[in-house]
Structure formats: C-alpha cells, structure tokens
Residue, then its C-alpha position, 0 to 999 in steps of 0.5 A: x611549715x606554718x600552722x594558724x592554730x584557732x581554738x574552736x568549739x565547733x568547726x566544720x569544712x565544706x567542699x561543694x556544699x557537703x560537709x566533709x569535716x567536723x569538729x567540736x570542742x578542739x583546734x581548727x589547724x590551717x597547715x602551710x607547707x613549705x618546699x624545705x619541709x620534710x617528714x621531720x618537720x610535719x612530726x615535730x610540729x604535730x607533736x607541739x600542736x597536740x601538746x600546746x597548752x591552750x584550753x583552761x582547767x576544768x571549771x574554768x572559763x580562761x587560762x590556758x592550762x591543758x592541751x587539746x589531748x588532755x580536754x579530749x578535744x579534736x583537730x580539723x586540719x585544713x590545707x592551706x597553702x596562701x599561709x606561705x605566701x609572702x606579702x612584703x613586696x608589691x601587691x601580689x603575694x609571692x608563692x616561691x616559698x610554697x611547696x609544689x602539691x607533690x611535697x606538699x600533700x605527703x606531708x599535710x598526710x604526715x602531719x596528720x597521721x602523727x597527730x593521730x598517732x598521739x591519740x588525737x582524732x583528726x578530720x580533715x578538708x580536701x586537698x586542693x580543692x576549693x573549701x569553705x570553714x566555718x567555726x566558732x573560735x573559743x576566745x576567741x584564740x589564735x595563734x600562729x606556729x612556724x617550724x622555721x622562719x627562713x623558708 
C-alpha cells in the first residue's frame, strides 16, 4: 500500500458536486492498493498512520510531537489508485502494480475499519468514482508511507 499523508486542517471530497466527506482538524489519507497487499498490510499501516506523530503540542505552532488520536483529530481516506502507477519508463504510467477493484476495495474497507477501531473517526470518498479534494494543508505537511517498496 502507499498512502500520501497531508495534514489538514479542513478537508472534504465531493462526487457530482455533493459532499460526501469532511473532515476538520486531521489527516487527509490518499490510499494506494497494491495487488501483493493483504489484510495484514491495510492494519499495520492503519495503525502507523493513527500513531504517526505529526501535529505539535498544545500551544504550539510547529513541532511534530502528537499523533492524530491524541489531538483528536480525524481521517478523510481517499481511494487512490494513480498512487500505484509507476512513472520511470515512457510517458504513460504503468498500472501492472495496482490492484484489480476486487482486492483493492476490501482492503481500503479494511484500512479504514481499523483505524476505527483505534478510535479514529473516518470519512470517506467514494470508491471509483470520480471525486474532487479539497483541503487546507496544515504546514503545509505531507508526507508519503509505503508498506512495501517492491510491489
């Protein structure tokens, strides 16, 4: 899996100009799914995402000291299969690591239950379908987590 992690202090996602996720002060998660991805990969990298420590103390304007479950922030997880694609030959992206919508939704399902079962509240977009983001990145941070480099 790959996630791009962007910090927010507002986010939402639209799908045919309605809202169907929002989000204030949080983590805006793009998920990739890779077809060697499994069930044990969407938990592990739930649980560093709701333990990354990038939000600053109380009081504080910078410092990365606390994770989203301590400032009681939230997720918005967006499906985000382009994150898969491979770029280092030609100029169309390669897709071949990307897996099928069959694997791929259970597990961004997964991913998402078990960062609700860490006590994180979670909104989501729409798999597949087409959807528009828009944040505020706090920071702005960003940051990009792969489970595995080799897919």
């Amino acid at each position: 899996m790959r996630a791009v992690l962007q910090r927010v202090s507002e986010a939402r996602v639209e799908v045919d100009a309605e809202v169907v996720g929002r989000i204030g002060r949080g983590l805006l998660v793009l998920l990739g799914v890779g077809h060697l991805d499994t069930v044990e990969t969407a938990d592990r990298l739930a649980g560093k995402v709701a333990e990354l420590r990038l939000f600053p103390l109380e009081g504080e304007s910078d410092g990365m000291e606390r994770s989203v479950v301590e400032v009681e922030g939230a997720v918005l997880a967006v499906s985000q299969f382009t994150l898969m694609g491979d770029c280092r030959k030609g100029r169309r992206p390669s897709w071949s690591a990307a897996a099928r919508p069959e694997l791929a939704e259970p597990l961004y399902e997964r991913f998402v239950g078990a960062l609700r079962s860490r006590g994180v509240p979670v909104q989501t977009g729409r798999f597949r379908t087409e959807m528009k983001v828009h944040l505020v990145n706090d920071g702005p941070v960003t940051l990009v987590v792969d489970t595995d480099p080799v897919h």
